[in-house]
C-alpha positions as CSV (number, residue, x, y, z in Angstrom):
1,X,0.0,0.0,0.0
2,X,1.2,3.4,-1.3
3,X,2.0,5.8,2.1
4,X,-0.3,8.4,2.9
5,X,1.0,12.0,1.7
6,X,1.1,15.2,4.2
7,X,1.8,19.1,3.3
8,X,3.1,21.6,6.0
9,X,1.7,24.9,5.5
10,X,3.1,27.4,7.7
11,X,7.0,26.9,8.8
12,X,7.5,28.4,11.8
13,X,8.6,26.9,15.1
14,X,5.6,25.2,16.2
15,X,5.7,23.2,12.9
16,X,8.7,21.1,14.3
17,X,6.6,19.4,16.6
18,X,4.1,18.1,13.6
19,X,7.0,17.1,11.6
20,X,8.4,15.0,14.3
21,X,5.0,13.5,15.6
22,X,3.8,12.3,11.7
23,X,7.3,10.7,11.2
24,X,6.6,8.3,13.7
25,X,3.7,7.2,11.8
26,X,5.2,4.4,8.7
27,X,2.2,4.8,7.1
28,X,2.9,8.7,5.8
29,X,5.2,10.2,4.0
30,X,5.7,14.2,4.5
31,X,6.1,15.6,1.4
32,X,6.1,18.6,0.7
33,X,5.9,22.5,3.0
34,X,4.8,26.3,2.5
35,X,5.1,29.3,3.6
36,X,4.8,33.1,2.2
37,X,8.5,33.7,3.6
38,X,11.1,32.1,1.1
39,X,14.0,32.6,4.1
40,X,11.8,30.7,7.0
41,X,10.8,28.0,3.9
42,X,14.5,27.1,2.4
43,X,15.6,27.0,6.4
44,X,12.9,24.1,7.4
45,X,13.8,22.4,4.4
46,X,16.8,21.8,4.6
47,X,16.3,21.5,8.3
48,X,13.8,18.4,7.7
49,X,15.1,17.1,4.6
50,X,12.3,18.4,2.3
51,X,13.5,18.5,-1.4
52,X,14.1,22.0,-3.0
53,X,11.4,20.9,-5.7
54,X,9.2,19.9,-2.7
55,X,9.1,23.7,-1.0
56,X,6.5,26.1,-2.1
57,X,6.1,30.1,-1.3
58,X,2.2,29.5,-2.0
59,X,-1.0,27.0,-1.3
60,X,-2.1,26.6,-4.7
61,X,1.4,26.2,-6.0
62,X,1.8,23.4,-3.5
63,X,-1.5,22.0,-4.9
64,X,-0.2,22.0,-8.3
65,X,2.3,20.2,-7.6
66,X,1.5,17.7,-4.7
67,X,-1.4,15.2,-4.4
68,X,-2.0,15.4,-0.8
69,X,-3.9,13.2,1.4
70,X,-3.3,15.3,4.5
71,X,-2.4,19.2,4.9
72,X,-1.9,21.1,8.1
73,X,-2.0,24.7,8.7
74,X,0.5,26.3,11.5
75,X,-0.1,29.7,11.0
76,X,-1.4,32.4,13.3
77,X,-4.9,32.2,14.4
78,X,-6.2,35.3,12.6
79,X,-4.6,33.5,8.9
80,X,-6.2,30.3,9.1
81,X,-9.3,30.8,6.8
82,X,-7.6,31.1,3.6
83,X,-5.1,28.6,3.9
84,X,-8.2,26.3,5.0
85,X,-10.3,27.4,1.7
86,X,-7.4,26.4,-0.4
87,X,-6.9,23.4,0.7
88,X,-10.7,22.4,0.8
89,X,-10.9,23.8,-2.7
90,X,-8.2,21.5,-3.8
91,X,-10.3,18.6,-2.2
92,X,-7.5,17.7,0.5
93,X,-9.2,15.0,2.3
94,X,-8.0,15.8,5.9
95,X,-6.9,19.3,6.9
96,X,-5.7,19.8,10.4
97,X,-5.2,22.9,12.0
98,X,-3.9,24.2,14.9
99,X,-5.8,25.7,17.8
100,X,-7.4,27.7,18.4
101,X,-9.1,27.1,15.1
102,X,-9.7,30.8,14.4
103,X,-10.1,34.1,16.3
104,X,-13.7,34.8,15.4
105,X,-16.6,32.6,15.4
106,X,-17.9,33.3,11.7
107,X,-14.2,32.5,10.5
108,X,-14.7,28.8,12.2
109,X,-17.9,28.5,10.4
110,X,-16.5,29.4,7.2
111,X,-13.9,26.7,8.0
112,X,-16.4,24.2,8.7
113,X,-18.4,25.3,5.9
114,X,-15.9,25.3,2.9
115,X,-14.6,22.2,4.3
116,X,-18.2,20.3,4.4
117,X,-19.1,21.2,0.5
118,X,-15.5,19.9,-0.2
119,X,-15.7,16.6,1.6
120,X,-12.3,17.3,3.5
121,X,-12.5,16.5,7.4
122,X,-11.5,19.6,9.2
123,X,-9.3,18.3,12.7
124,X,-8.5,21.0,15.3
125,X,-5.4,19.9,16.8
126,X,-6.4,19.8,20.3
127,X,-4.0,17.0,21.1
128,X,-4.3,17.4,25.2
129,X,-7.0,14.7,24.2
130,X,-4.5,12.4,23.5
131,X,-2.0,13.1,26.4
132,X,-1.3,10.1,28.6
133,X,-2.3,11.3,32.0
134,X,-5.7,12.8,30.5
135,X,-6.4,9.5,29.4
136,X,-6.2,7.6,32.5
137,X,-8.5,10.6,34.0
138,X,-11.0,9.8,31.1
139,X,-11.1,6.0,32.2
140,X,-11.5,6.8,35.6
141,X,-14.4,9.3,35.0
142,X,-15.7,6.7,32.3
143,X,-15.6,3.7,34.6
144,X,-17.6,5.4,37.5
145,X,-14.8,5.2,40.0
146,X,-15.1,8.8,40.6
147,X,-19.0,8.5,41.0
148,X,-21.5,11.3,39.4
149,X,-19.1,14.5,38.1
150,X,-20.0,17.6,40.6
151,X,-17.5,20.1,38.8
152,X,-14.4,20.6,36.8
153,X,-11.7,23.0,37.3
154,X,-8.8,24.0,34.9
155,X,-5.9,26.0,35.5
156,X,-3.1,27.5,32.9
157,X,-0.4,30.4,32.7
158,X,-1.2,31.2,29.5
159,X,-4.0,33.4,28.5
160,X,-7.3,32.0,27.0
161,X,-6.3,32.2,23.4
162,X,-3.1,30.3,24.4
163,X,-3.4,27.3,26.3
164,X,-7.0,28.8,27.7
165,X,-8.7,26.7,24.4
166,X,-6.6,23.3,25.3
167,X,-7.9,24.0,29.0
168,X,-11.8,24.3,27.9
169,X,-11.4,21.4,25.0
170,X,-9.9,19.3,27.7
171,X,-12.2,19.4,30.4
172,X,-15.0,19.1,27.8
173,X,-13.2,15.4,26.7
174,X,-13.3,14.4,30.1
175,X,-16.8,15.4,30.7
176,X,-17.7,13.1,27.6
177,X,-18.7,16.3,25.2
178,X,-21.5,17.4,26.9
179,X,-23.3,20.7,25.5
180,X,-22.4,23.9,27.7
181,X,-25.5,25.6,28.7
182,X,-24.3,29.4,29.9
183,X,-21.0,31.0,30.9
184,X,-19.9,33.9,33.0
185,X,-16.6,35.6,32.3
186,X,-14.4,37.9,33.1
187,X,-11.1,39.3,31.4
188,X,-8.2,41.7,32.0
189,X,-5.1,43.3,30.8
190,X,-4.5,44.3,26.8
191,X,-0.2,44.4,26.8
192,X,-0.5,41.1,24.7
193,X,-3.9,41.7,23.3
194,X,-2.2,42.1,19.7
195,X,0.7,38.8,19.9
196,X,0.5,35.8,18.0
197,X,-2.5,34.6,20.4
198,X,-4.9,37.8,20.8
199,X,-7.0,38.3,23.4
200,X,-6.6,39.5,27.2
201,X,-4.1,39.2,29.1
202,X,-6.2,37.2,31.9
203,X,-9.2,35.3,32.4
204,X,-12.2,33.6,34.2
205,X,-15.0,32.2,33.9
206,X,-17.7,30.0,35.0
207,X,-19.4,27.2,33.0
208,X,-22.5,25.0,33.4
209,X,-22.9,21.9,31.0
210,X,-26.2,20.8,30.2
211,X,-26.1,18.2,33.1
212,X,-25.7,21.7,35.7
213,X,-22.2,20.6,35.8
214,X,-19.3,23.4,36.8
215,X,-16.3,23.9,35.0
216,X,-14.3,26.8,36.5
217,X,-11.9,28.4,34.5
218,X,-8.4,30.4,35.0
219,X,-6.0,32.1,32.6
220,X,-3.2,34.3,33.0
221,X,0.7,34.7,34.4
222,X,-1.8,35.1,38.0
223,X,-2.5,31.4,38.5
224,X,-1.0,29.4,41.3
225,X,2.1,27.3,41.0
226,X,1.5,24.4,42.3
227,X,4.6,22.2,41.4
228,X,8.1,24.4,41.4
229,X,9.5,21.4,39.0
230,X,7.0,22.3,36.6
231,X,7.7,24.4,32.9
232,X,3.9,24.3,31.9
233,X,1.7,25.0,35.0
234,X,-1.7,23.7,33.6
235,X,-3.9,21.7,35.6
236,X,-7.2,19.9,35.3
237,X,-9.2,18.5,37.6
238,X,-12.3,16.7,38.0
239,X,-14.3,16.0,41.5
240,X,-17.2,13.0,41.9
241,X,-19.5,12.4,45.0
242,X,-17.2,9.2,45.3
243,X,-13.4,10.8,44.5
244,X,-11.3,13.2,42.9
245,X,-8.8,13.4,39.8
246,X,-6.0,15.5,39.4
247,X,-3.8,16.1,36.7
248,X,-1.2,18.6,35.4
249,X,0.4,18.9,32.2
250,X,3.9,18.6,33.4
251,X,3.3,17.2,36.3
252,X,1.6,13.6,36.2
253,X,-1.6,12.7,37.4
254,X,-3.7,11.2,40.5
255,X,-6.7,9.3,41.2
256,X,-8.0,9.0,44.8
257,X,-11.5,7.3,45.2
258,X,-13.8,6.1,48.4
259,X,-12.4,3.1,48.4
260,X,-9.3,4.4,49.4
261,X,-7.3,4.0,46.7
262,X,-4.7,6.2,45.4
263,X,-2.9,6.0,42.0
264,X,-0.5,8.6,41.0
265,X,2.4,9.0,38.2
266,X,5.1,11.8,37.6
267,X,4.5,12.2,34.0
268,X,6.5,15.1,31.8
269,X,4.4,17.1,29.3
270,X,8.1,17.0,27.2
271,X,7.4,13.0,26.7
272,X,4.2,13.1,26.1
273,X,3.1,15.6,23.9
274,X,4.7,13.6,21.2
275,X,2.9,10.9,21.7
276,X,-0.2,12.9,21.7
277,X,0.5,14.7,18.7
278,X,1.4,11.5,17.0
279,X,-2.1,9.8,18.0
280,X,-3.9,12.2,17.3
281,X,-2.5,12.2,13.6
282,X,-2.7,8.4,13.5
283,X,-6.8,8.4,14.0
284,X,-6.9,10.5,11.0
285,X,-4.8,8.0,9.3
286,X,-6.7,5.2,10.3
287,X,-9.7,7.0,8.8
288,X,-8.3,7.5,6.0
289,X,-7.1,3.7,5.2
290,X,-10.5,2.3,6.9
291,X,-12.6,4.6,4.4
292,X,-16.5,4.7,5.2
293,X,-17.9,7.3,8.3
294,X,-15.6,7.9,10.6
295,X,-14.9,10.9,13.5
296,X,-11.9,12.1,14.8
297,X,-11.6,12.7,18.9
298,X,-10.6,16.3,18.0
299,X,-12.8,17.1,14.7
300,X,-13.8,20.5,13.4
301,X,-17.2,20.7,15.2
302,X,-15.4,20.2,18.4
303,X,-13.2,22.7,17.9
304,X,-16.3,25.1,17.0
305,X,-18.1,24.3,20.0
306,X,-14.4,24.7,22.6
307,X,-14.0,28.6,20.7
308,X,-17.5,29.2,20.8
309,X,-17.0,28.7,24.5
310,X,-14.0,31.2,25.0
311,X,-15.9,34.0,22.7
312,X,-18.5,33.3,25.1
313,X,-15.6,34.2,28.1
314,X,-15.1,37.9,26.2
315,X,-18.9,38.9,25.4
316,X,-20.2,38.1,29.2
317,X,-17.3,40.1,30.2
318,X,-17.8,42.8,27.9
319,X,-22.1,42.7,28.4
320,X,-21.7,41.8,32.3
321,X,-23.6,39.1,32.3
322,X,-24.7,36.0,32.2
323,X,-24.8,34.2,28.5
324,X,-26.4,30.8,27.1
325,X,-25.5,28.7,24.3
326,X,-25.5,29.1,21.4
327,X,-24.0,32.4,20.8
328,X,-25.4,35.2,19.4
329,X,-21.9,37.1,18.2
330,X,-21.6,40.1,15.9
331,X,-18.8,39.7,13.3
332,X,-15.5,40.7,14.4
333,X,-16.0,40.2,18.1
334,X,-12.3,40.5,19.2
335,X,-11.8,43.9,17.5
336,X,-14.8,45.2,19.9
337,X,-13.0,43.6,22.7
338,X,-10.0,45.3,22.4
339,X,-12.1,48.7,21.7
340,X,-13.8,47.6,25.1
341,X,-10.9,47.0,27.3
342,X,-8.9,50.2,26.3
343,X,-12.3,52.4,26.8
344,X,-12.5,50.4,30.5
345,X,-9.2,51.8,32.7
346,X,-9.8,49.1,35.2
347,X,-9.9,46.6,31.8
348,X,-6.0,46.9,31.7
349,X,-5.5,45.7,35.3
């Protein structure tokens, strides 16, 4: 069986971790990258032993040229869409982007959209789904051994358009996908409103699932430290009437239920995240070979629903109150953020 054949579109740093993850897979073959600067392209080509004749300064070029049975877009989160369009015009069957999926809610629909008429899956890669220590919190939670769910709390450093989305798509895994019902945020700070991640500089919020389940929410440089060995302070965790899970992200996990029963593990985000990324690109693959319906842990409409929630974050802080789901949004809602926050003094605290 011919190997399956992946694009790179976008060349930047975060790109290195794709590369590495799909060449554990035998099955794939990465052929071919992109990117709009010919200095950052000819230096990750040579890097990762792409071909000259395999290196292209534009999408449809690399179209041309390439049949591709997988693309992924690294770029920045406000130049997704096109990339996305392109790709879905030139029927890529699998097109995997990185999170969060777009800035704006009507971009993600356009995403979705495009990507629908085209038949290409659209995978948001939301690869905390896939980490080791979130997976043995998902079998405890599935198995009962933490009883009925009574709330969720994640933790990160990095603000909600960082880490904030893998935070909120996480917790939403664990709790088995339910539906949100409302939200009730809060945000602060504009000194990185405009980086490669907009948004505040801080946030919180307050979720209820369609089950009246909590998930309470934290971003921002403010959050507590809990382990000094740690590089990526982000914690999740999830209490039942009959125990409790923690885990961190560089930390490990633990489990303690009724019974009495402990189980912990000092786990490094460093070694997993790899193997995350890498599973998470092997279930597309085995889509792709198996053929027929199939849906990825981390697909498109996920990813909708996980940056409908943080949107959700920004208009109940900007409105001051409470909202429910689905979202009524005006195009361009982070532009009227940022108008909001600089008009609000007490916005940049």
């Amino acid at each position: 069986m011919s190997k399956l054949t992946v694009g790179l579109v976008g060349c930047g740093p975060r790109q290195r971790a794709h590369i590495s993850a799909l060449r554990q897979i035998p099955e794939v073959e990465v052929a071919s990258c992109a990117d709009i600067d010919p200095v950052r392209l000819q230096a990750f080509g040579e890097t990762h032993g792409i071909p000259a004749a395999h290196r292209y300064t534009g999408i449809e070029a690399m179209l041309a040229g390439e049949r591709l049975d997988i693309a992924n877009v690294v770029t920045p989160a406000g130049v997704r869409l096109g990339p996305v369009k392109a790709l879905a015009a030139g029927r890529v069957p699998v097109i995997v982007v990185e999170k969060p999926m777009a800035v704006d809610l009507e971009e993600a629909d356009q995403m979705l959209r495009v990507c629908t008429d085209a038949g290409s899956r659209l995978i948001v890669n939301h690869q905390y789904r896939f980490l080791p220590f979130a997976l043995r919190i998902k079998e405890a939670v599935d198995s009962g051994a933490l009883g009925s769910i009574e709330y969720l709390r994640a933790t990160c450093m990095n603000k909600l358009h960082g880490q904030g989305t893998h935070m909120i798509d996480l917790a939403n895994f664990l709790h088995g996908d339910v539906p949100l019902q409302w939200v009730m945020g809060m945000v602060a700070g504009t000194e990185t409103f405009d980086s490669k991640l907009p948004g505040p500089d801080r946030d919180a919020a307050v979720f209820a699932y369609q089950d009246n389940v909590r998930l309470y929410l934290e971003c921002g440089r403010q959050v507590p430290r809990t382990d000094a060995e740690a590089k990526q302070h982000l914690y999740i965790e999830v209490v039942g009437t009959r125990g409790r899970a923690w885990g961190g992200i560089d930390a490990g996990y633990r489990i303690v239920t009724a019974d009495g029963g402990t189980v912990e593990e000092r786990l490094r985000w460093a070694d997993g995240d790899r193997t995350a990324e890498t599973a998470l690109y092997r279930e597309a693959v085995a889509g792709l070979q198996r053929g027929g319906p199939w849906l990825h842990r981390s697909r498109g409409e996920l990813g909708r629903r996980t940056l409908e929630a943080m949107v959700g974050v920004l208009q109940s802080a900007m409105e001051h109150r409470m909202l429910t789901f689905p979202l009524s949004v005006p195009p361009g809602y982070m532009a009227q953020v940022k108008r909001g926050l600089l008009a609000t003094p007490a916005g940049n605290g």
